[in-house]
N, C-alpha and C positions, 0 to 999 in steps of 0.2 A: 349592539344596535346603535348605540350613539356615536361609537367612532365611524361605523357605516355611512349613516345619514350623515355626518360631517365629509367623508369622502366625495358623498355624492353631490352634497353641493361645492364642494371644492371643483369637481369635476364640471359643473354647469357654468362657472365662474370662467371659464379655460378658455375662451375667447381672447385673442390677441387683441390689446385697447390699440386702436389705430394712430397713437401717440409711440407706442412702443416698435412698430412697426420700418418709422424713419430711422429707429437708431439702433445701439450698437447693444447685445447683452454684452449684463455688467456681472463681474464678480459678488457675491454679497455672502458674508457671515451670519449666520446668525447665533445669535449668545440667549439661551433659557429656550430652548422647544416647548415648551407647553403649548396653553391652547393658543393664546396669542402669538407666540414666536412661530408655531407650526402651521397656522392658519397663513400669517402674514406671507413667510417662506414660502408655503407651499403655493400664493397666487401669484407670486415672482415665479418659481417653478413654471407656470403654467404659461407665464408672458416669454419665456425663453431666457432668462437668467439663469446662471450658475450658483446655486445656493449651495454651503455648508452648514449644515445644521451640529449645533453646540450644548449640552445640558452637563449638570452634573449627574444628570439619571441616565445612562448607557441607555437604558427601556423605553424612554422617551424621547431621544433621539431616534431610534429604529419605530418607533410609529409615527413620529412627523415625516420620514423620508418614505412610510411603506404607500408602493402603488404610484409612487411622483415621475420614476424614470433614471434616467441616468444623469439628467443636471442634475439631480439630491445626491447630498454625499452625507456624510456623517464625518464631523473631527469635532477635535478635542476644544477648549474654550482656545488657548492657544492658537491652535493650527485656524480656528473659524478666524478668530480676531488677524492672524497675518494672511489668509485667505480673501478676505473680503477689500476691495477696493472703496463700499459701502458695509457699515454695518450694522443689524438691527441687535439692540441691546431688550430684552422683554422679561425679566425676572423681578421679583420681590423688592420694593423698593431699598428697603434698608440691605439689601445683596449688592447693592452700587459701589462700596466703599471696598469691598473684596474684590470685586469686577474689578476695581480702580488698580487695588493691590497688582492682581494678576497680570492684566496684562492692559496696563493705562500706559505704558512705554509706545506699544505697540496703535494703540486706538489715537496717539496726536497726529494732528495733523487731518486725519480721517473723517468723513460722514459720518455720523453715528445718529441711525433715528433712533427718537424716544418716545415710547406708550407707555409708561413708567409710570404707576399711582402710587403715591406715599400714602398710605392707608393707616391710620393712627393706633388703633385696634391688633392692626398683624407685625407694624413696625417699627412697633413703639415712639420714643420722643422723639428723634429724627425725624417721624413724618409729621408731629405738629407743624414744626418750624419749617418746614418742606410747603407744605401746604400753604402758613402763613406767608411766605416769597413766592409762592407760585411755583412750580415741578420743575417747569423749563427753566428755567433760573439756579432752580438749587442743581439740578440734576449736571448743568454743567460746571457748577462749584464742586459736583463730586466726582466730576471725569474730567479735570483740568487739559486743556492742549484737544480735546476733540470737538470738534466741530456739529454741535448738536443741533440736531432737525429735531421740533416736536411735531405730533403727529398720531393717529392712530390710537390714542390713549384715552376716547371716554366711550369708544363702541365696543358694545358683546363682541366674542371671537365669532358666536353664532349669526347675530347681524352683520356683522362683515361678511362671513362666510357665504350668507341666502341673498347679499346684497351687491355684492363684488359682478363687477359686469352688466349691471342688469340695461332694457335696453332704457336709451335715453327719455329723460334725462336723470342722465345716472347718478346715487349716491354722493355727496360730497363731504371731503374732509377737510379741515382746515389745518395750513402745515404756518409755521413759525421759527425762524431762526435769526440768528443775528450776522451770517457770513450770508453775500448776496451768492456767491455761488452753489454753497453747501445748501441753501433753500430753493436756486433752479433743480437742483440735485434732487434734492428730497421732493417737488411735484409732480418731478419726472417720477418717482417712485410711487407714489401715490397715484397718479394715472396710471401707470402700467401694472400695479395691483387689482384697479378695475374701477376706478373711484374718479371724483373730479374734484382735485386738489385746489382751492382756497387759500390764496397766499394771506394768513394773518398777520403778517409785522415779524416782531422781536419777540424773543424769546420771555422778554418781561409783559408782553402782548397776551402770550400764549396761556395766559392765567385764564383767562377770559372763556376758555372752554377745558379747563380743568377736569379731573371726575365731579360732579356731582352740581357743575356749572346748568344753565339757563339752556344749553347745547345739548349736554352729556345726553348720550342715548338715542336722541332721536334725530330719525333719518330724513334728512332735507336734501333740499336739492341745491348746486351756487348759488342760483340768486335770494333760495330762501334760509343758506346759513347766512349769506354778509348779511342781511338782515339783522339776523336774529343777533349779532357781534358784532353791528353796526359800524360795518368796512363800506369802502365805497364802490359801487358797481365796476 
C-alpha cells in the first residue's frame, strides 16, 4: 500500500518543469535506490532523463525502476557511476568512504548531487565531526576530485514526492556548491525534478540548511526560503 501511494504521487509529479523543456536530457546515475535515491531518480525519469539506478540491494533497485518505463534501467554501482554524466549519491552517510573506495576514480571531475545526512546515532563518530563542518563540506573531503552539488537533503522522500510539480509557486530547494558551473548544473536539476532551486552559495554556505537546520522540513516557496537563509532576493 505504501509503495502504491508513493507510485501514484510519483506519477502526479510527471509534468514536464518548463525549464526542462528548453534543454537536452542528460545521462544520470544514481548510487543507493532507497526512498530518496528512488524518489529523486524516479522524477528525473519523468522529466525525460536517462536514469540508472544503483544499490547494493538487487530488490531495491527493481522497485525504484518498476512502472518508470524504459529511461529506468538498473546497473551495478560501477556501471551507474560511469553511466551518469550527473550523478546522485543517496546512501548512509558513513557508506561515503567505500563509495569513495569503489568507484571515486570514476566520480572526479563529475556532478555529484549530495542529500547526504551524517546522522550521529546510525553513523557513528564520523557523523559528529561531519556535522560539526557542515555535510557539504565534509562530504566533499570524502569524495575528493567530484564536484559536489548540495541539495535535496533536509526534505522527506514523501514531501518531495506530494510536492514535486505542484502548481505555482512551486516548492523550493536550496542548491550550494563551490564550482560555478556544477551549481548551474545542479538547479538545472532541481527544477527539472519539479522544484524551484535556490542558489545558496558555497558548499561551507550549505551548513545553513543542514538536517535538523531552521529550514529542514518545511515547505516554502523562493522568496520565503532566501528569507528564512537570509540570501538576497
Amino acid at each position: 500500500m505504501q509503495r502504491r501511494a508513493f507510485l501514484l504521487a510519483l506519477a502526479a509529479a510527471a509534468v514536464v518543469p518548463p525549464a526542462f523543456a528548453q534543454g537536452k536530457p542528460m545521462k544520470i546515475g544514481v548510487i543507493g535506490s532507497g526512498r530518496i535515491g528512488s524518489t529523486i531518480g524516479g522524477l528525473w525519469v519523468k522529466a525525460g532523463h536517462e536514469v540508472m539506478f544503483s544499490d547494493r540491494d538487487a530488490e531495491q533497485v527493481k522497485r525504484a525502476i518498476d512502472g518508470l518505463g524504459p529511461r529506468a534501467r538498473a546497473g551495478s554501482v560501477p556501471e551507474a557511476a560511469a553511466f551518469g554524466d550527473a550523478i546522485l549519491i543517496a546512501v548512509p552517510y558513513a557508506a561515503l568512504p567505500a563509495i569513495q573506495q569503489q568507484v571515486g576514480a570514476q566520480l572526479k571531475g563529475k556532478v555529484v548531487i549530495d542529500p547526504n545526512n551524517p546522522v550521529p546515532s546510525r553513523d557513528g563518530d564520523m557523523a559528529v565531526s561531519a556535522r560539526e563542518k557542515g555535510a557539504g563540506v565534509s562530504s566533499a573531503a570524502l569524495l575528493p576530485g567530484a564536484r559536489i552539488v548540495r541539495s535535496f537533503n533536509a526534505w522527506g522522500y514523501a514531501t518531495m514526492a506530494r510536492e514535486a510539480n505542484r502548481p505555482a509557486p512551486r516548492m523550493a530547494l536550496p542548491v550550494a556548491a563551490d564550482d560555478a558551473a556544477a551549481l548551474k548544473l545542479g538547479m538545472q536539476l532541481v527544477s527539472d525534478a519539479g522544484f524551484d532551486p535556490v542558489d545558496a552559495g558555497s558548499l561551507a554556505a550549505s551548513k545553513a540548511f543542514d538536517l535538523g537546520s531552521a529550514v529542514s522540513g518545511r515547505v516554502l516557496t523562493a522568496a520565503e526560503l532566501r528569507q528564512a537563509l537570509s540570501l538576497k532576493p
